[in-house]
N, C-alpha and C positions, 0 to 999 in steps of 0.2 A: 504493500500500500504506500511504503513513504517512496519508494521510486516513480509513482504516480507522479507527474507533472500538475495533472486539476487538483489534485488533493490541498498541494500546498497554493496554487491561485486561488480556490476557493478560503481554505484557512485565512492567508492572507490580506484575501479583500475582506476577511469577515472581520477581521482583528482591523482593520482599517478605518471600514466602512463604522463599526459598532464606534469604536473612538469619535466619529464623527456624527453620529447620530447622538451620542449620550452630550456632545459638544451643544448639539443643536438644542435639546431637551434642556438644558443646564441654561441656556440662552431665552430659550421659553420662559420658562420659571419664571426668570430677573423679568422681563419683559413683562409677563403679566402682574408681577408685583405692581412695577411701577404707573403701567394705566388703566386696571382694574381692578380696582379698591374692593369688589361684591366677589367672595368666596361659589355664589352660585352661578353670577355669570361667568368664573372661570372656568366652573365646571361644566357650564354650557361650551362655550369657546372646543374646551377639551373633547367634548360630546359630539360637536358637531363631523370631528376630524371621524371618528371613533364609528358614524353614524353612517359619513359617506365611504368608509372601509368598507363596511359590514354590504353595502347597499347593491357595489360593484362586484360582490362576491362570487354570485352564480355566472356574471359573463368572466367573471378572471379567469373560475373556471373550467368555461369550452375553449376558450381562447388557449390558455395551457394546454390543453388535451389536443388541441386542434392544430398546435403551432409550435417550432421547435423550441428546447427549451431554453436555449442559447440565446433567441430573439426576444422571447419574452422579457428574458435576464436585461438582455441591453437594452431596450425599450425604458420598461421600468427603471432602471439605473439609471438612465439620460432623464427620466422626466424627474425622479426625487430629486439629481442634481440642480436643475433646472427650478423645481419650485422653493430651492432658499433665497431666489431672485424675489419672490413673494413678501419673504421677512427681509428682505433688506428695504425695499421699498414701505413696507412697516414700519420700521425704525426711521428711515427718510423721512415719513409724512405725518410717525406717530398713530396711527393708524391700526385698531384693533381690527379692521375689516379687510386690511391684506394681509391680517394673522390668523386671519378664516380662511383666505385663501389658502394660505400656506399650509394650513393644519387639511384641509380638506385634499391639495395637491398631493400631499408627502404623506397622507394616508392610501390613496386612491391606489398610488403607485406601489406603497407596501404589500395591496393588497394581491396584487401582482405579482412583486419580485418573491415574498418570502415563500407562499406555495410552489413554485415554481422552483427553485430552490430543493426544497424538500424533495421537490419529484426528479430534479436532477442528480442528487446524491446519487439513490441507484444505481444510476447509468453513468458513476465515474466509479464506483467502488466497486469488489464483488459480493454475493451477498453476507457471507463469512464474517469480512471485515466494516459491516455497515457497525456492527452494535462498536464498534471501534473506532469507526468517523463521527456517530453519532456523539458522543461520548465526548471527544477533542473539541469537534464542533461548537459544543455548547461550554466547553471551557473556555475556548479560544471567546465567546461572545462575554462570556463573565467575565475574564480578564483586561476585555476591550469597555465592561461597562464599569468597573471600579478606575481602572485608570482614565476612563473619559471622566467621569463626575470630576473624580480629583484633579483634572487637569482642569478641565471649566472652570470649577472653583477657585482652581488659583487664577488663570489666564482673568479671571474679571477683575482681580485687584488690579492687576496692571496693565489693561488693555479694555477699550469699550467695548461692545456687545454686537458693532460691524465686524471687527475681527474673529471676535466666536464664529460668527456665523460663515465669514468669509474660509476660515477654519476648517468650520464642518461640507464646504462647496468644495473643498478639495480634496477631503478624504475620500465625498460621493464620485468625484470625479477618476481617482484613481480608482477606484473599485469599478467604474465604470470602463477604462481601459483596459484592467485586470482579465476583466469577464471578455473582451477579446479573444484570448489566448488560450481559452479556455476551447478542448475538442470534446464534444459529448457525442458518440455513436448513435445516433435513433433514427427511426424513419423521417422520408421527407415532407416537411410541410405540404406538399400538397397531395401528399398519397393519404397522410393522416387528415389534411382535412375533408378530402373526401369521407373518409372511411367514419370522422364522427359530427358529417355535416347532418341527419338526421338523428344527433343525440342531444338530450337536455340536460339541465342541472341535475333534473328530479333524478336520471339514471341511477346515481346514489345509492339510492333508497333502497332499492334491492339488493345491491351489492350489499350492503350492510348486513341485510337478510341472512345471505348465503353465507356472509366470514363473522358467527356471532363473536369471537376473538375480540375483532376491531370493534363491535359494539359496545362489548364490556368495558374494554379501554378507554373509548372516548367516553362511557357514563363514570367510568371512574376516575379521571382529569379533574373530577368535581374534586375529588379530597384535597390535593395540592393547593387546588386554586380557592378552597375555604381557607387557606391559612395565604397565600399570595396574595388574593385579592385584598385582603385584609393587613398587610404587612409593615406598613408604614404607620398606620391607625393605631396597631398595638405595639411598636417601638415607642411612639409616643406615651401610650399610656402605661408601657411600663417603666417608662424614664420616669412618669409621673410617680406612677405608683412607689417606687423607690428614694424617688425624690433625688435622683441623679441622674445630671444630664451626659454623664460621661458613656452612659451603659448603652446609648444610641450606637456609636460609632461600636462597640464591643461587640452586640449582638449583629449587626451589619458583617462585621470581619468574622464573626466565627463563622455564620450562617454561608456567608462564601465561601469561604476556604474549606468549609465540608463537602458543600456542592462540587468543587473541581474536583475532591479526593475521589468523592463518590462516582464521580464521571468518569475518573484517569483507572479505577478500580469493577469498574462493575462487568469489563469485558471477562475478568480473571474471574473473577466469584461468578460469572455466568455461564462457564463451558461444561458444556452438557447436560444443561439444565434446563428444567420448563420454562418457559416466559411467563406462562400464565401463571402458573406458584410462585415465581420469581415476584411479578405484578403485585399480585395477594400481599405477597411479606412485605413491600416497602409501602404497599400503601396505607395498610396496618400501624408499620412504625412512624410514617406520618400522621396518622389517626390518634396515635400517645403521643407523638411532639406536642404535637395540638391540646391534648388531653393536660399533659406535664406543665401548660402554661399556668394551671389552677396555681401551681407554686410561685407565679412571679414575681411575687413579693419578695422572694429569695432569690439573690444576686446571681448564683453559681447555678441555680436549679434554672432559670429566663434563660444562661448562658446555652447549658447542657440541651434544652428544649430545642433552640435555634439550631445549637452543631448537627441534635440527630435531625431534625428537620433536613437541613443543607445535604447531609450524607445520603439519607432515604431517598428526596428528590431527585440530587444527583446522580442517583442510580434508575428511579422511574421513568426518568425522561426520556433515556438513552434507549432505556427498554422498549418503553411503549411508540417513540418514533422508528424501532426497529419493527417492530409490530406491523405499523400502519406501512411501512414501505416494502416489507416482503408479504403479508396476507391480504394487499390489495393489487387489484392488476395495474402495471405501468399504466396502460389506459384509460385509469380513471384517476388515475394520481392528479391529475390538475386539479378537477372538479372536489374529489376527496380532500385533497392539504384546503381548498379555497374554503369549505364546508366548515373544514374543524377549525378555520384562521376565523372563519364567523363566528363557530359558536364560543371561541376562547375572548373574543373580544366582547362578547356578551355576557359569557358568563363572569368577566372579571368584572365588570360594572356594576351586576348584580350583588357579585358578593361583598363590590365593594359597600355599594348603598347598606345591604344587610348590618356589615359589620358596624358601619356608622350608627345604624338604627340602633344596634344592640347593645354598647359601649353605652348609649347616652341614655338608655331605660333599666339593662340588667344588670353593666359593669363588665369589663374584662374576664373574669373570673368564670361567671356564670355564661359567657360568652362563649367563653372555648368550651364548656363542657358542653354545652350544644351541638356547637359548631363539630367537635371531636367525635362526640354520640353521632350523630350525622353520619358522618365517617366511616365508626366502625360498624353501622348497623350497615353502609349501602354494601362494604366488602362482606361480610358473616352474610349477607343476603347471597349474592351469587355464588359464596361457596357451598353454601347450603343446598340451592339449588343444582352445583353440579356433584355432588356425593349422591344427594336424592334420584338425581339421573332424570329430572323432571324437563331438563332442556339440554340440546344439544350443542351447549355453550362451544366444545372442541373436538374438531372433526380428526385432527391425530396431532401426536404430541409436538411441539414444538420448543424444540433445542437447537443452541449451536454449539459450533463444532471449537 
């Protein structure tokens, strides 16, 4: 795999591209500090970008399915580059309504590149070593999002908010070049878009049918993103709760650095092993992170909570996007990654509002044990159901080698 040429253009732009986006995010922020005084028109502003993602979702993905995934890549790449033109001219005129542009641009386009993305892996890796790209991939994106924050953070002390931005126009631009050189084997554009000019989004729906594997996964995505969605809300309140603002940045740093271990680790503790058991266990042990936060009153116990969190994850992730890209057919990979890019950006909104609701009625505390309960009843559900034999959750076992 590391004699792969795409492996490391791909890593590369991602470690690139991610610095540049967390550049632009970090740029965002300051920006709507400063000409958006109302907490809920920000989160409209933020909403809107988030709405027309989700909106463009079923054409991203025929379009993927239909067109190679090379062109896609460049397209999308050229136009996110292209909409920081947006927030410059924002900043130029002061102007929150070319910061709808930009949010609405540089969504539309994500929604694009990152399925597409996903459906490329495959077809530069074998399948052996995807739970191993997977795995890198998402380190390389955490490492590109802790040193993006921090660099923003420092670059605004001594530089304005044109340079962020100008910043982040060139990371998207090299990643844009990157993706050039990039060779992915597949059929041609116009063989494939014959072959799925009379197919729709809804195609899906049956696919899911027939690989209950990938159903399970994507309803079980929920456990993570009950504690993700919510993650910033409950650093805060447990800085609160302690009455220490130091334990911010502490639970930040453990919670990554579990994540990458868990990532750079999960291909080893996975050989020869079911996915789906595999699945079960970590989502489980993010079911007690979640559960463990009942203690966050206790310094060491909040700590230990985050690291297995980060670990667990670190390892679900890698799993379940090896999942969705070997038990689903190349074919439908567009429309599939576009689907679950929907439902992850909805479901994170949801759990965000959730957690918000919950914090300011029942407390932190009684929050997670909800949240946690949730959790472990949706997993104890489907394994119930497959000992019972009541569903034919797994048509044969799935290991790698």
């Amino acid at each position: 795999m590391w004699h792969n040429r795409n492996v490391w253009l791909l890593l590369v732009g991602e470690f690139v591209a991610g610095l540049g986006l967390w550049l632009g995010i970090i740029g965002n922020l300051e920006f709507l500090q400063n000409h958006v005084p109302s907490d809920f028109f920000k989160s409209l502003i933020l909403f809107t970008g988030l709405l027309a993602g989700v909106a463009v979702g079923p054409l991203a993905g025929r379009v993927i399915d239909s067109t190679k995934k090379k062109t896609v890549l460049l397209y999308s790449g050229f136009a996110r580059m292209l909409s920081v033109v947006f927030m410059l001219l924002a900043l130029k005129y002061s102007s929150v309504l070319w910061m709808v542009c930009f949010m609405v641009a540089i969504q539309i386009s994500a929604a694009f590149y990152f399925p597409a993305l996903q459906a490329a892996i495959p077809l530069i890796v074998t399948e052996k070593d995807l739970l191993t790209m997977n795995g890198i991939h998402m380190n390389v994106a955490t490492i590109a999002r802790i040193l993006g924050t921090a660099l923003g953070g420092a670059l605004l002390v001594v530089m304005n908010l044109y340079s962020l931005y100008i910043g982040s126009m060139v990371a998207y631009a090299l990643l844009f070049v990157s993706t050039f050189f990039l060779m992915i084997q597949e059929e041609t554009s116009q063989h494939k878009s014959k072959q799925h000019s009379k197919e729709s989004f809804k195609d899906i729906i049956p696919v899911l049918k027939q690989t209950p594997i990938v159903k399970i996964a994507l309803i079980l995505m929920i456990v993570p993103y009950l504690f993700i969605g919510g993650f910033n809300l409950m650093v805060i309140n447990i800085s609160e709760l302690q009455h220490d603002t130091s334990i911010k940045g502490l639970l930040y740093a453990a919670e990554g650095i579990c994540f990458m271990i868990g990532a750079f680790i999960v291909k080893r503790i996975s050989v020869n092993k079911d996915l789906l058991k595999l699945m079960y266990s970590f989502t489980i042990t993010i079911a007690l992170a979640h559960l463990s936060l009942y203690f966050a009153y206790i310094k060491i116990a909040s700590v230990v909570s985050f690291s297995l969190f980060g670990l667990a994850v670190g390892c679900f992730f890698p799993i379940v996007a090896t999942i969705f890209q070997t038990k689903v057919s190349k074919d439908f990979h567009g429309r599939f990654f576009s689907f679950k890019n929907m439902l992850d950006r909805v479901m994170f909104q949801i759990v965000l509002l959730g957690t918000g609701l919950l914090l300011d009625t029942i407390g932190l505390q009684w929050m997670v044990v909800v949240f946690g309960g949730i959790s472990l009843a949706l997993v104890f559900y489907f394994i119930v159901k497959n000992k019972k034999g009541q569903s034919d959750y797994v048509s044969r076992p799935n290991t790698i080698a």
